[in-house]
N, C-alpha and C positions, 0 to 999 in steps of 0.2 A: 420448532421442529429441528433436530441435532442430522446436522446434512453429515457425510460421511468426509475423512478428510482425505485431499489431494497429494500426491508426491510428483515432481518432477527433475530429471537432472540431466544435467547439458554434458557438454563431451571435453567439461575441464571437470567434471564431477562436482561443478555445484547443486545444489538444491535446493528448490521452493517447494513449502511446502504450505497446507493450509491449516496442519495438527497442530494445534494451544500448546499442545505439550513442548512443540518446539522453541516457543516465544523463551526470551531472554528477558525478562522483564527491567531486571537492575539494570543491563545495556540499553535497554531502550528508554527507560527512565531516564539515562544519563543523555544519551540523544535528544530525545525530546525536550527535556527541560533545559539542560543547559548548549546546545548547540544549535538547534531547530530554532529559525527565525518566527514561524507560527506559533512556538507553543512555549516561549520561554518563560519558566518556572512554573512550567504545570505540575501540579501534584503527582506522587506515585498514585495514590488511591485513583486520579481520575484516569489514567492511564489503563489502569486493572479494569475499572468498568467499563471503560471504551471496548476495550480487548473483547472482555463479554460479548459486545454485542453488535461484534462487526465480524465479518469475513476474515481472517486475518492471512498473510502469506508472509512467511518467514523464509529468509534465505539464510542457507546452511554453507560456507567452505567445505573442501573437502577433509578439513581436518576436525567438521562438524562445530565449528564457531559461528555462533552468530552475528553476521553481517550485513546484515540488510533486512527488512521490512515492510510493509504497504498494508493498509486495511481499506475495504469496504466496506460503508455503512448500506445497509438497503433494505430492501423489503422481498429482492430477488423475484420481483415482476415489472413494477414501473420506473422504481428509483435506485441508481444507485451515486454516491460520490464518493472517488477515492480520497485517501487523507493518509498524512504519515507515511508519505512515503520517502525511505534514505538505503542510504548503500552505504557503510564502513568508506572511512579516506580512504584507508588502505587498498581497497579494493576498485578502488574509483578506477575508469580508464578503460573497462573492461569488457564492457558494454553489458554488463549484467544489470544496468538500470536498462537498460532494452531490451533484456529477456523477461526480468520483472514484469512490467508494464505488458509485454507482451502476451504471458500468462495469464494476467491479471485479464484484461479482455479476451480471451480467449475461454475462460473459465466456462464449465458446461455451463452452470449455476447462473450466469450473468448474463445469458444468451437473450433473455424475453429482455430486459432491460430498453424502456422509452427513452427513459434521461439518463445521462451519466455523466456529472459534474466534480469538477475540481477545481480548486483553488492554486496556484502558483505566482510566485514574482519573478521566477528564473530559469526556469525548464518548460516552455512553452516549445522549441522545438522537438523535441522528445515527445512530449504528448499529442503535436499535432502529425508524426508519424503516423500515429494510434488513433485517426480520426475526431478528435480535440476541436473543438473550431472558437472564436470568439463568440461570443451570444449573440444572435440575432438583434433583439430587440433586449438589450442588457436592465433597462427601463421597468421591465417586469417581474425583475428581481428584488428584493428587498429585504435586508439581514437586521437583525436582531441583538 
């Protein structure tokens, strides 16, 4: 089902958006594979598939650069888990990983959502803003 896409933008005129059209790809390639401690040296191709078939939110500067990213994988009733999510250095400081993430669960699309998981080693405060918690019983997870 092709959900329609979202815009938003804050009162420094950036914007998030959830339209493909905006992704950067070659930027985010270059993040993901060579900076991103989760995905070093992942391919372009799986990148582009990923994109397909997740939620995607793109942050725009105001001089419409792309800076920042986040996707949702889900199903848009029971499951979701963010992944890929960065902010440009440049832009670090700014608290635009807090409006990010903010949107991101805030999304109509995302409302029914039971589970909503992610993976991190170093922004655990930030997420648990965003009601994040440690797993209960972590025991009943098991990865592949």
């Amino acid at each position: 089902m092709m959900r329609n896409a979202h815009y938003w933008k804050n009162n420094q005129d950036f914007e998030i958006s959830t339209d493909t059209s905006k992704i950067d790809i070659d930027k985010l390639f270059r993040y993901l594979s060579y900076e991103a401690y989760w995905s070093k040296g992942i391919p372009k191709e799986i990148i582009i598939e990923s994109v397909k078939h997740s939620l995607n939110f793109s942050m725009l500067s105001p001089k419409n650069e792309f800076i920042g990213f986040a996707r949702v994988v889900t199903d848009y009733s029971t499951f979701g888990w963010l992944a890929d999510v960065y902010i440009d250095m440049n832009h670090r400081g700014k608290k635009l990983g807090v409006w990010l993430i903010e949107t991101i669960v805030n999304h109509p699309d995302l409302q029914k959502l039971r589970n909503f998981l992610l993976f991190t080693k170093d922004a655990h405060a930030l997420y648990r803003k965003f009601g994040w918690k440690d797993l209960d019983n972590p025991e009943i997870i098991l990865a592949k």
